[in-house]
N, C-alpha and C positions, 0 to 999 in steps of 0.2 A: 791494429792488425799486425802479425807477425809471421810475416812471409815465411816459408820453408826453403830448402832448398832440395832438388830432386833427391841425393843420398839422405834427406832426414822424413822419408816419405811416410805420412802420418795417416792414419784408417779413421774416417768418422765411427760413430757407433750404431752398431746396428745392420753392418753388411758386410756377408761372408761371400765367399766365392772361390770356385775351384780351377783349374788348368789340367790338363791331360791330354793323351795322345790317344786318338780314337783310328788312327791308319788311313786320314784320307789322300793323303798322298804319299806320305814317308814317316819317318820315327819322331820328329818335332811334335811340338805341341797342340794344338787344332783344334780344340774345346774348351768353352769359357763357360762359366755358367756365375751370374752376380746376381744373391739376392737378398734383400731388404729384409727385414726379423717383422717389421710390422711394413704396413702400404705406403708406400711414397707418394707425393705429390711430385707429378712429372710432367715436364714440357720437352717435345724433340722439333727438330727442322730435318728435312729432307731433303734428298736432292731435287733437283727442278729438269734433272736428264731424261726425255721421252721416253726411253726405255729404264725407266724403274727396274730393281731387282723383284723378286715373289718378297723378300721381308720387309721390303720399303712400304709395298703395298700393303701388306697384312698392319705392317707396324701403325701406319698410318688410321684404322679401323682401331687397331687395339689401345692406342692413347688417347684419343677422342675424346674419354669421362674425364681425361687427367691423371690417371692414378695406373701406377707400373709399382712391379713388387719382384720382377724377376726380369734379369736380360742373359741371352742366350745366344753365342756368339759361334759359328764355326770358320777357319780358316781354309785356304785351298781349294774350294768351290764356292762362287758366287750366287748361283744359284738364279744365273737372270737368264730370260729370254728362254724359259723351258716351260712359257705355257702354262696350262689346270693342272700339269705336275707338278711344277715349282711352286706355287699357290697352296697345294693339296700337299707339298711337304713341308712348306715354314708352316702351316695350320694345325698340322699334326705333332712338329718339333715342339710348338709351344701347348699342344694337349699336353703329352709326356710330362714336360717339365711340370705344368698344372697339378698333374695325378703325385707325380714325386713329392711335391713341397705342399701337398694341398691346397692349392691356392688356385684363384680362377686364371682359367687360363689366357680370358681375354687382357691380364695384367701381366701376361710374358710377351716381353718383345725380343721377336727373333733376330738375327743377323746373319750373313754368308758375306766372304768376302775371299776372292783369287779369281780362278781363273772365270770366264762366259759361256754358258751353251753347254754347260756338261752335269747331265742327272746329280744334283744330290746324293753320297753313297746312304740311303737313309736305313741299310739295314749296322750300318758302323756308328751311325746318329742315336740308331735307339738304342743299342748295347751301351753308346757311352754314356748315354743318361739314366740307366737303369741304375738304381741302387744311389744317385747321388746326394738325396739327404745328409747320408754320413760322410760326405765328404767336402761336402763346402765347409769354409776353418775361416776365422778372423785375420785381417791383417795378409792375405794374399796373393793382392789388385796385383802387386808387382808380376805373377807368376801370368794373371789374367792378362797383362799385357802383353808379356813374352804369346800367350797362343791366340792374341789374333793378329801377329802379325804375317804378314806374306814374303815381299821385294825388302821389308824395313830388316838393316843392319844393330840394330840394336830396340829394345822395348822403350814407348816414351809413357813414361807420369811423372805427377807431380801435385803436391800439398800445397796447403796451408790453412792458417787459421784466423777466423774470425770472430771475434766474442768468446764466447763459449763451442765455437762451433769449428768443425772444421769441411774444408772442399777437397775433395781427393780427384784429380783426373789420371783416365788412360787415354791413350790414341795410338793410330794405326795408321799407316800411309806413307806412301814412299816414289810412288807413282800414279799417273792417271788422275792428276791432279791439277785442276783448278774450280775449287768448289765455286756454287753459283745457291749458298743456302746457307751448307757447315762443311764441315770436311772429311773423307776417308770415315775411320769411324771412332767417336769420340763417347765416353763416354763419364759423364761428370755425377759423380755423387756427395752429399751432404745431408749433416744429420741435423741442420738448420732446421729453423720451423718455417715456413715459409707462405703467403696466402697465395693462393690459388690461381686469382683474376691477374696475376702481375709477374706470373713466371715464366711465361713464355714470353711477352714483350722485353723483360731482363734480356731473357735468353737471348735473343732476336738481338738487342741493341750492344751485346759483348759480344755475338756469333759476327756481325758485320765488319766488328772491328777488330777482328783478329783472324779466324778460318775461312771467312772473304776476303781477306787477303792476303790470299799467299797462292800461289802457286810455282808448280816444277815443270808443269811440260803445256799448260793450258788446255789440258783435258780433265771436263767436268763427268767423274764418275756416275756409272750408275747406282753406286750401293749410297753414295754418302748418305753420313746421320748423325747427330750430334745429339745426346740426349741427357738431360737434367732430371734424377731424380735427390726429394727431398722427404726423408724420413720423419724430421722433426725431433727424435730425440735428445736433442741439446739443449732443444727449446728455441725461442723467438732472436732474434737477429737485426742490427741496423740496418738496413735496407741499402741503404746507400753504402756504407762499408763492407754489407754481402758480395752487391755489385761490383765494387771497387777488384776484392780480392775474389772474384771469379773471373774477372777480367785478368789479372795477373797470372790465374791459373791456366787458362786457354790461350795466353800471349806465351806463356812457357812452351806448352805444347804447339803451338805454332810455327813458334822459329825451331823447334825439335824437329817438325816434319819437314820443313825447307832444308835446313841443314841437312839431314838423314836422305834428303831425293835418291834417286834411282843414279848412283854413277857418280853423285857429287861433293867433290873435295871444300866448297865455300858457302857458306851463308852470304847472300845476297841481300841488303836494306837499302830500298829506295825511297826516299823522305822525298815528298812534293808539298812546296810550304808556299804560302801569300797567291793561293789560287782563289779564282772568283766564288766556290762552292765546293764543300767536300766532296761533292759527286767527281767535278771534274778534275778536284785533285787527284783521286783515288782511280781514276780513267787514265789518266798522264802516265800514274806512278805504275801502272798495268801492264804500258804499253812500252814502258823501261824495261820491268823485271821479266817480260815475256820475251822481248826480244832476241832470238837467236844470236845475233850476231853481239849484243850486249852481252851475253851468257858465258858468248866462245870468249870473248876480247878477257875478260875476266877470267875465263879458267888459264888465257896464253899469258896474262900477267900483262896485260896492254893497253896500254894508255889510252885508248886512241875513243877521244868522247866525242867524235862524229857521230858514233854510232850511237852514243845516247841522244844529241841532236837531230837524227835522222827519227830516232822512237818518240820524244817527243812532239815531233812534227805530223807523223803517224796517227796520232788523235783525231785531223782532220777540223782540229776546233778552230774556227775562226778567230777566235777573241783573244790566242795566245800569236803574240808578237815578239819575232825573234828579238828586237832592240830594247827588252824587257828581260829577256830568260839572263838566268845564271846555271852554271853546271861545277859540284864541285865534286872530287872524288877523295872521299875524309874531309878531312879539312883544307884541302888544298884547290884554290879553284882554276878554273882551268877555261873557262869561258865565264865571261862576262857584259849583261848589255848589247848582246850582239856580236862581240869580237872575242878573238883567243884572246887569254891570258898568257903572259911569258911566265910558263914556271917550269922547276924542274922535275921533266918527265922522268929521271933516274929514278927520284923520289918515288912520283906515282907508282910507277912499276913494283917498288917496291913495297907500297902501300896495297897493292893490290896481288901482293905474296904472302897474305893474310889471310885467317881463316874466315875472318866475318869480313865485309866488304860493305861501307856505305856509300850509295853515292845520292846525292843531293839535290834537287831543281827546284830553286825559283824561279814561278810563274809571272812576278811583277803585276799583279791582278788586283788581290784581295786579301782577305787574314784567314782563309781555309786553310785544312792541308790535310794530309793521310799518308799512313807508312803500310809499305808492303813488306812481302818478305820473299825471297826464291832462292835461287840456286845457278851455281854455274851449272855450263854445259858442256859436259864430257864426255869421250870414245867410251866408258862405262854406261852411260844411258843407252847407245845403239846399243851395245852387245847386251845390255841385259834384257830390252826388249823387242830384239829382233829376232831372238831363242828362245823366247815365253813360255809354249808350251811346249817347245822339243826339246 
C-alpha cells in the first residue's frame, strides 16, 4: 500500500462531482453533488442523536439494498427538526437529482448540514440542481469538500492507494461534535471491488476506531454520517490491506477534524495503554480529552496534570487504582505509581507550546489501550458559538 499525502489527493475511477453556490446563506459554496459512472456498493452509519436530521432518516430507507450511486450534500441549513417538511424536502432533493442523472432515486442519499429548525430554501435547492449532468467533472472531491463545510477553517481530504485501487475521503466538522456512530459528515469513496456482506462490519470496525473517537466539545450531532461507497472499477482488492489503508484514510481525517475544532489552536492525543479492556481504555482516554479543565490547562501551556488525574478518576471505575496509574505529558512523566514525579515543569510548559499535544496514562491493568483525539479549549469556541445564528 502507498499511502498519500493530502497535497497528492488522488480520484478513484469513476466519480465525478461538482461544488457551487446556490445562495443559502451567503456567496460560499453550498452545493455538492458526488456520483458514481456505474452503482456502488455502499455501507453508512448514523448518528444514534434522538433527533435525527429529515436526510439521516431518508438516508437511512435509501441504503437499506446497499447500493448508492449518487450523494447530495447542502451546507448552511440542517434541515432537522422541520417535520413532514423536512422529510418531503430530502425526498424530493433526491427525486431531482434521480431525474438529472437518470438513476433511481432511491440510490441518492441526501445531506443538510448548518444551522437547526429553519425551512430548507428548497426553491435555491432546485435551480442548483437543474442542469447538473453537465457539470459534474473528474478529479473535484477537493472543491466538494470546500461546499460542505460550515464552522470548518479549511476543507479536509485525503488519498491513497491500495492494489490497484484507490480510497479518496472528504469530511466536514468543526463543531458539535462527539460522534456516538461516525462523525459530522464523511464521506469515503473507492473504485475497489468489494463484497457486499462485509462492508459495513469493515466500515463499523475502522469507524470505531477513529470518528468514535474524537471529539471537540462532547456534542453528538444530529446530522452525523459517514458513508462508504464502492464502485468496483479497479477490480478485487486484499481485504485486509483495503481495511488497513481505509483506516489510515479516516485516521487522517480524524485528527483533521480535532485539530480544525471550533476556536482551536492544538491537536490533543490521549494514549490510554495496559487497561483491563479496550472499552475501558477508550472510556478513560474520553474522559481526559473531554475534560474542560484538561483543555484550558492545554491551550494556557500548563502543566498542571491534576487535572488529568482528577479526569481519570472521573470514570467512576472501580478497578483503576491510583498506586498503578502513570501520567506522562510527551515523553516526560510527571506522575508515577501514585506519586509525583520530580521533573521539569519549564520543560512540560514547553512541550505543551506545541501544535500537536500527547498526553499518556497508564492503567497498570492489562494489554488493552485506545487513542483518542481533541482539542484545546479556547475564547474562540465561546465567541464562535455563542453568535451562531446572529
Amino acid at each position: 500500500m502507498q499511502q498519500k499525502t493530502a497535497d497528492e489527493f488522488t480520484h478513484p475511477q469513476g466519480f465525478l462531482s461538482l461544488a457551487k453556490n446556490v445562495g443559502i446563506k451567503d456567496s460560499t459554496l453550498d452545493l455538492a453533488v458526488i456520483y458514481s459512472t456505474v452503482r456502488a456498493r455502499a455501507a453508512a452509519m448514523f448518528t444514534r442523536n434522538r433527533f435525527p436530521g429529515a436526510p439521516v432518516i431518508v438516508g437511512r430507507k435509501h441504503i437499506a439494498k446497499g447500493f448508492v450511486q449518487a450523494l447530495v450534500v447542502n451546507s448552511k441549513n440542517a434541515n432537522v427538526a422541520m417535520g413532514k417538511q423536512g422529510i418531503d424536502n430530502a425526498i424530493e432533493t433526491c427525486r431531482i437529482v434521480g431525474e438529472e442523472l437518470s438513476i433511481d432515486p432511491y440510490e441518492v442519499l441526501p445531506f443538510s448540514t448548518g444551522v437547526i429548525g429553519r425551512p430548507l430554501p428548497m426553491e435555491k435547492i432546485r435551480a442548483g440542481l437543474k442542469g447538473i449532468r453537465s457539470e459534474l467533472k473528474p478529479e473535484n472531491l477537493r472543491l466538494a469538500a470546500e461546499a460542505i463545510m460550515t464552522t470548518d477553517t479549511s476543507p479536509k481530504y485525503y488519498s491513497c492507494r491500495v492494489g490497484r485501487a484507490i480510497i479518496a475521503g472528504i469530511a466536514k466538522g468543526a463543531g458539535m461534535i462527539e460522534p456516538n456512530m461516525a462523525t459530522m459528515l464523511v464521506y469515503l469513496m473507492t473504485d475497489a471491488e468489494l463484497p457486499k456482506p462485509g462492508l459495513r462490519p469493515m466500515l463499523k470496525r475502522v469507524v470505531d476506531r477513529t470518528f468514535n473517537c474524537v471529539s471537540i466539545d462532547t456534542d453528538t450531532s444530529t446530522s452525523d454520517t459517514v458513508v462508504l461507497m464502492a464502485n468496483g472499477l479497479a477490480g478485487s482488492v486484499k481485504l485486509g490491506a483495503f481495511e488497513k489503508a481505509l483506516f489510515d484514510v479516516c485516521e487522517y481525517l480524524t485528527r483533521e477534524i480535532a485539530r480544525g475544532g471550533e476556536g482551536a489552536t492544538k491537536l490533543i492525543n490521549v494514549d490510554v495503554s495496559r487497561a483491563k479492556s479496550d472499552i475501558q481504555a477508550k472510556r478513560v482516554a474520553k474522559c481526559v480529552v473531554n475534560s474542560p479543565l484538561v483543555k484550558t490547562a492545554v491551550y494556557g501551556c500548563d502543566p498542571n496534570w491534576g487535572r488529568v488525574i482528577a479526569a481519570v478518576g472521573k470514570s467512576f471505575d472501580p478497578s483503576i487504582e491510583p498506586g498503578r496509574v502513570t501520567i506522562r505529558f510527551g515523553a516526560t512523566e510527571v506522575f508515577k505509581k501514585g506519586s509525583p514525579v520530580a521533573c521539569d515543569l519549564e520543560a512540560v510548559r514547553n512541550y505543551l507550546r506545541q501544535s500537536e499535544v500527547i498526553i499518556t496514562v497508564e492503567l497498570g491493568l492489562g494489554k488493552a489501550s485506545a487513542r483518542v483525539w481533541g482539542c484545546d479549549l479556547t475564547e474562540g469556541y465561546i465567541k464562535e458559538n455563542a453568535y451562531y445564528t446572529t
